[in-house]
Backbone bond lengths (Angstrom), bond angles and torsions (degrees), N, CA, C in turn:
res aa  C-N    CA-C-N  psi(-1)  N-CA   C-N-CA  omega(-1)  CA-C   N-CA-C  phi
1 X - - - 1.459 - - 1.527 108.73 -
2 X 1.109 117.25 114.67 1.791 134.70 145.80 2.037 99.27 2.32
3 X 0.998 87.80 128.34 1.836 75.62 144.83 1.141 89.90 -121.13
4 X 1.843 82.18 168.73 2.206 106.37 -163.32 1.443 70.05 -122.84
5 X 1.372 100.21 133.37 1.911 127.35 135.98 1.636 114.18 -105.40
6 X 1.817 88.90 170.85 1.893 94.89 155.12 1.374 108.33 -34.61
7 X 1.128 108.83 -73.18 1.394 133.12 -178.14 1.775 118.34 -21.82
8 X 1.228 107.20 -50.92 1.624 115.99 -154.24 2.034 81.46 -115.29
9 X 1.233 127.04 -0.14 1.499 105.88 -179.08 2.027 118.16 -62.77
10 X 1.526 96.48 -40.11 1.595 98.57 -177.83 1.033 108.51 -81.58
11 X 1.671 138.46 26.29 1.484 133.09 148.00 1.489 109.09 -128.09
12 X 1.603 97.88 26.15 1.844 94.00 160.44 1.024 143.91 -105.03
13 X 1.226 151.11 121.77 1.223 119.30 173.90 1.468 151.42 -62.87
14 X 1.243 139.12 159.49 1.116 109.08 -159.85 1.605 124.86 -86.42
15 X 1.328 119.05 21.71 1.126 138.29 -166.58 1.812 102.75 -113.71
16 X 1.442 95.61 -25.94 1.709 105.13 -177.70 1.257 102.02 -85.41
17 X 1.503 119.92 -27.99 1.760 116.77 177.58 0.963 109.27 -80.51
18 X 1.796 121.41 -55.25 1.428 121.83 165.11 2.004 120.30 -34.88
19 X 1.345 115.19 -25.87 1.431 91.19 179.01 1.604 93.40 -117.54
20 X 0.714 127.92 -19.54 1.636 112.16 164.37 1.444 131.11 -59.08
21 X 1.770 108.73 -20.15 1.515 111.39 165.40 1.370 103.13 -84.27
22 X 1.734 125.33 -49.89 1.390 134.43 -176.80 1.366 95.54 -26.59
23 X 1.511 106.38 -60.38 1.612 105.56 178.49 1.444 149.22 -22.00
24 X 1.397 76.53 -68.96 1.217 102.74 165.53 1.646 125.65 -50.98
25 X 1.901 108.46 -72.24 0.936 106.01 177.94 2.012 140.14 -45.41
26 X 1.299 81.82 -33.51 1.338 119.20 -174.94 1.891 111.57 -65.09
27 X 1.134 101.31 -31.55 1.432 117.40 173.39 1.672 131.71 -102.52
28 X 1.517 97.01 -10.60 1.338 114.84 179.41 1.916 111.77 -91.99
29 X 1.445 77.93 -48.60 1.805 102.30 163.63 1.527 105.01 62.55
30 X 1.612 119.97 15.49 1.379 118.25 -178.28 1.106 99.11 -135.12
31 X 2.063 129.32 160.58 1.459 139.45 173.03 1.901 89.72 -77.42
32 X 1.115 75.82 141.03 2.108 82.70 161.73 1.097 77.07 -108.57
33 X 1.748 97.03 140.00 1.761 132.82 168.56 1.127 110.95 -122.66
34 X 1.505 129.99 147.70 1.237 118.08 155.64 1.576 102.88 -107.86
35 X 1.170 132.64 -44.55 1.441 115.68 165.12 1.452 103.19 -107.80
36 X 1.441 102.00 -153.98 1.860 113.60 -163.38 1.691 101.08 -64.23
37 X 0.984 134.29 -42.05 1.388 125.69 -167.48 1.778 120.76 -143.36
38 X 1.364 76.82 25.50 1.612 88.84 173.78 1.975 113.96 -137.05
39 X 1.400 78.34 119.40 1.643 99.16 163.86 1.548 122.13 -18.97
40 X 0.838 101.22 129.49 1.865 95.63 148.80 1.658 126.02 -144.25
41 X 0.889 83.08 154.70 1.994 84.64 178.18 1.543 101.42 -83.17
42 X 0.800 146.10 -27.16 1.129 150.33 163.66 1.674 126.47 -118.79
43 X 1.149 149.21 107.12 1.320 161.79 -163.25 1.603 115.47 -78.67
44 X 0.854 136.49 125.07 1.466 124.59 139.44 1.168 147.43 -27.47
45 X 1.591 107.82 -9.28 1.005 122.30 -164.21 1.770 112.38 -149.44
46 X 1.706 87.91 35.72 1.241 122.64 -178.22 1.931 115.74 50.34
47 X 1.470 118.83 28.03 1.522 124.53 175.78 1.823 95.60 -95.83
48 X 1.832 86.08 150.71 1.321 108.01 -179.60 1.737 113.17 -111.18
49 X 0.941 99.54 119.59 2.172 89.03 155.70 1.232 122.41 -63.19
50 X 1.147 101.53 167.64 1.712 108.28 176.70 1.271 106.72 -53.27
51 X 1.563 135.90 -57.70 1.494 126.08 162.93 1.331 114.28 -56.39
52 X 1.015 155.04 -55.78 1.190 151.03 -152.11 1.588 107.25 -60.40
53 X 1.278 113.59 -59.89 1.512 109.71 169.78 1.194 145.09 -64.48
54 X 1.835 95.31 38.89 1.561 122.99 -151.08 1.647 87.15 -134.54
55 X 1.409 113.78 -0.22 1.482 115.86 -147.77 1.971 96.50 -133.76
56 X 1.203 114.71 120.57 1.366 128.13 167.39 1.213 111.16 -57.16
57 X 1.521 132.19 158.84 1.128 140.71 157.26 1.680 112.48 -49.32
58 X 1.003 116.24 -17.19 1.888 126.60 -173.40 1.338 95.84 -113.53
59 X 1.486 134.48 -39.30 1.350 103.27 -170.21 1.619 107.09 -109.74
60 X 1.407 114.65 23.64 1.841 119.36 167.96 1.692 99.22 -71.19
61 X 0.786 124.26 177.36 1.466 144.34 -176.16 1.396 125.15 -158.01
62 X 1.316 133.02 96.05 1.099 130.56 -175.36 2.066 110.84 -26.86
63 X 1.646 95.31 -54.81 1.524 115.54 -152.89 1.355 81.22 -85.61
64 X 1.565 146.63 48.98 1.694 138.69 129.64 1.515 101.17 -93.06
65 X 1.377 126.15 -31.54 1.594 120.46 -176.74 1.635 103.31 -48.51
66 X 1.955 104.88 143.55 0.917 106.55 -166.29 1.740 138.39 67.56
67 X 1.512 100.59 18.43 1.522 106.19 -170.89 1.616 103.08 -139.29
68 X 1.205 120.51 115.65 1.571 98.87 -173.88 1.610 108.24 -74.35
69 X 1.471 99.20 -171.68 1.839 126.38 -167.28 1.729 93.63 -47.93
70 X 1.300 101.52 -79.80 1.463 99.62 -173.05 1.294 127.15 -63.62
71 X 1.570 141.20 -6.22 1.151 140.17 145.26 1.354 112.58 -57.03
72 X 1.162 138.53 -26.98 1.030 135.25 155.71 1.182 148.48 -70.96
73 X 1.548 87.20 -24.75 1.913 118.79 156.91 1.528 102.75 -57.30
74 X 1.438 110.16 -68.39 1.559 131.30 -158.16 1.726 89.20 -54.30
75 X 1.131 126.51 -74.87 1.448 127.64 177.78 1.019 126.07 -46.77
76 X 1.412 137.62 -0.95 1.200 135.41 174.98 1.763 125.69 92.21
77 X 1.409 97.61 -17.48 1.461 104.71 -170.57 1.881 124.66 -82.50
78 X 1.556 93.71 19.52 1.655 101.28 173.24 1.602 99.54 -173.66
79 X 0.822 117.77 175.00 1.503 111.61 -131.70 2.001 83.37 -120.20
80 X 0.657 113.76 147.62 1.988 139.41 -156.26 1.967 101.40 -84.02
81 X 1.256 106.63 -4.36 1.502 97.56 -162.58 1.718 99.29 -95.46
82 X 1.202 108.81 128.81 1.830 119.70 -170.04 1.282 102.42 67.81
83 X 1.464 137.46 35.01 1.114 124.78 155.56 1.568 136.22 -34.13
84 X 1.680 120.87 -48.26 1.289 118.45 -175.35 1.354 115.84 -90.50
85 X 1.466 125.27 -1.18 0.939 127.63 157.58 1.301 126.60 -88.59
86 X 1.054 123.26 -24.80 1.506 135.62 169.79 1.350 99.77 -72.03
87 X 1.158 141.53 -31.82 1.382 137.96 -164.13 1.487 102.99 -95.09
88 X 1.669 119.30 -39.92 1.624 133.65 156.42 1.731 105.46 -39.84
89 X 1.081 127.31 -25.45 1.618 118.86 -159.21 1.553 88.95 -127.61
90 X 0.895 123.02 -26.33 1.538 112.28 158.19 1.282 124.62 -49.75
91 X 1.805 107.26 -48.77 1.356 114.08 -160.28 2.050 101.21 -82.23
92 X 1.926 109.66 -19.50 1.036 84.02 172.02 1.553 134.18 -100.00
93 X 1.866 108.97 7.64 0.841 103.31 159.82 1.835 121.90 -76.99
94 X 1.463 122.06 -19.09 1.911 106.13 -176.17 1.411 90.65 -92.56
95 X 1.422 141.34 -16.27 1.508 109.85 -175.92 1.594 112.59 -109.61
96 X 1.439 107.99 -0.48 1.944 95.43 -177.72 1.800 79.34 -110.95
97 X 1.299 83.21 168.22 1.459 104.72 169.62 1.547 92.23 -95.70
98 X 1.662 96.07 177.83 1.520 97.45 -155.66 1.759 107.43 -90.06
99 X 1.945 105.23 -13.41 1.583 76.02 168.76 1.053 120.19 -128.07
100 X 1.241 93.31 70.66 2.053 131.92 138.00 1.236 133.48 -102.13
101 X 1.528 100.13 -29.11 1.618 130.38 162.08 1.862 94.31 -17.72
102 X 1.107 98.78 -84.51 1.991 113.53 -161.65 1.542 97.04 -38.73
103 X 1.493 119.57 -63.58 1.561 118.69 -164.08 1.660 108.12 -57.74
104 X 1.404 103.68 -41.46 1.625 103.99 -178.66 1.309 110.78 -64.73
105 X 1.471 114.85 -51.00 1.910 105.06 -177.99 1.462 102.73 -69.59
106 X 1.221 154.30 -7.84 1.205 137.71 174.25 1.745 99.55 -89.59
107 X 1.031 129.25 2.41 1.267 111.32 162.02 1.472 108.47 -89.09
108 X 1.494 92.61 -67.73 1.615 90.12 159.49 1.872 137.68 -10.76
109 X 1.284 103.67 -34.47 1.024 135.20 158.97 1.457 126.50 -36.20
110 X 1.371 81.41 -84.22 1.478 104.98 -174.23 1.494 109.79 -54.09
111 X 1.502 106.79 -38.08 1.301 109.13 -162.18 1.857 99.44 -78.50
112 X 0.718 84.52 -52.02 1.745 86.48 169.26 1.628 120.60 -28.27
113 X 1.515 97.17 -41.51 1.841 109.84 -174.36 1.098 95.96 -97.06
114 X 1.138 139.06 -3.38 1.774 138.27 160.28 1.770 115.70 -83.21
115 X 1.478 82.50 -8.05 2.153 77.25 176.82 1.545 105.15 94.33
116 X 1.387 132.14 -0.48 1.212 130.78 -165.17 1.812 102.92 -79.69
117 X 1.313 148.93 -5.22 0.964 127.94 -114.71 1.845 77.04 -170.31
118 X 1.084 135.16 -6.21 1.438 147.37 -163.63 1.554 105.16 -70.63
119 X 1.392 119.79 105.11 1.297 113.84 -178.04 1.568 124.90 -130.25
């Protein structure tokens, strides 16, 4: 499998991001936190979010912690291509626990192979 960056998102498809985070998440099997109940794209303890592992060692940014997907869209500081899906796998990595993770990305899934997700 490809890895997806910033970089490589506007020549992916959305089925190539969709299983390259699945991947991810799916194998990490933990929330990256930086404090008690907040997310991070990057961890202290070296864990990724579903966005974050979308993100190079050069193009993470300390100053995105605490900012969701599309504020970061809206600001300019990551690039607009698979936005609502990236922001969909964001939201199910900080609000499900992770083993819910599997049932949610296989919908995710589906919807993806239905055209829902076409960007």
């Amino acid at each position: 499998m490809k890895r997806i960056t910033l970089k490589k998102l506007s020549s992916s498809t959305p089925m190539e991001v969709f299983l390259y985070v699945k991947q991810h998440l799916l194998t990490q099997n933990q929330t990256s936190k930086r404090e008690v109940n907040m997310c991070a794209y990057r961890s202290p303890d070296k864990l990724m979010c579903a966005a974050g592992c979308l993100m190079t060692t050069r193009e993470y940014r300390k100053s995105f912690e605490g900012k969701y997907w599309l504020t970061l869209v809206e600001e300019g500081l990551v690039p607009s291509a698979h936005k609502d899906l990236i922001k969909t796998l964001q939201i199910i990595h900080d609000m499900r626990e992770p083993s819910e993770w599997k049932t949610r990305l296989d919908r995710i899934e589906e919807h993806i192979k239905e055209g829902l997700y076409d960007e």
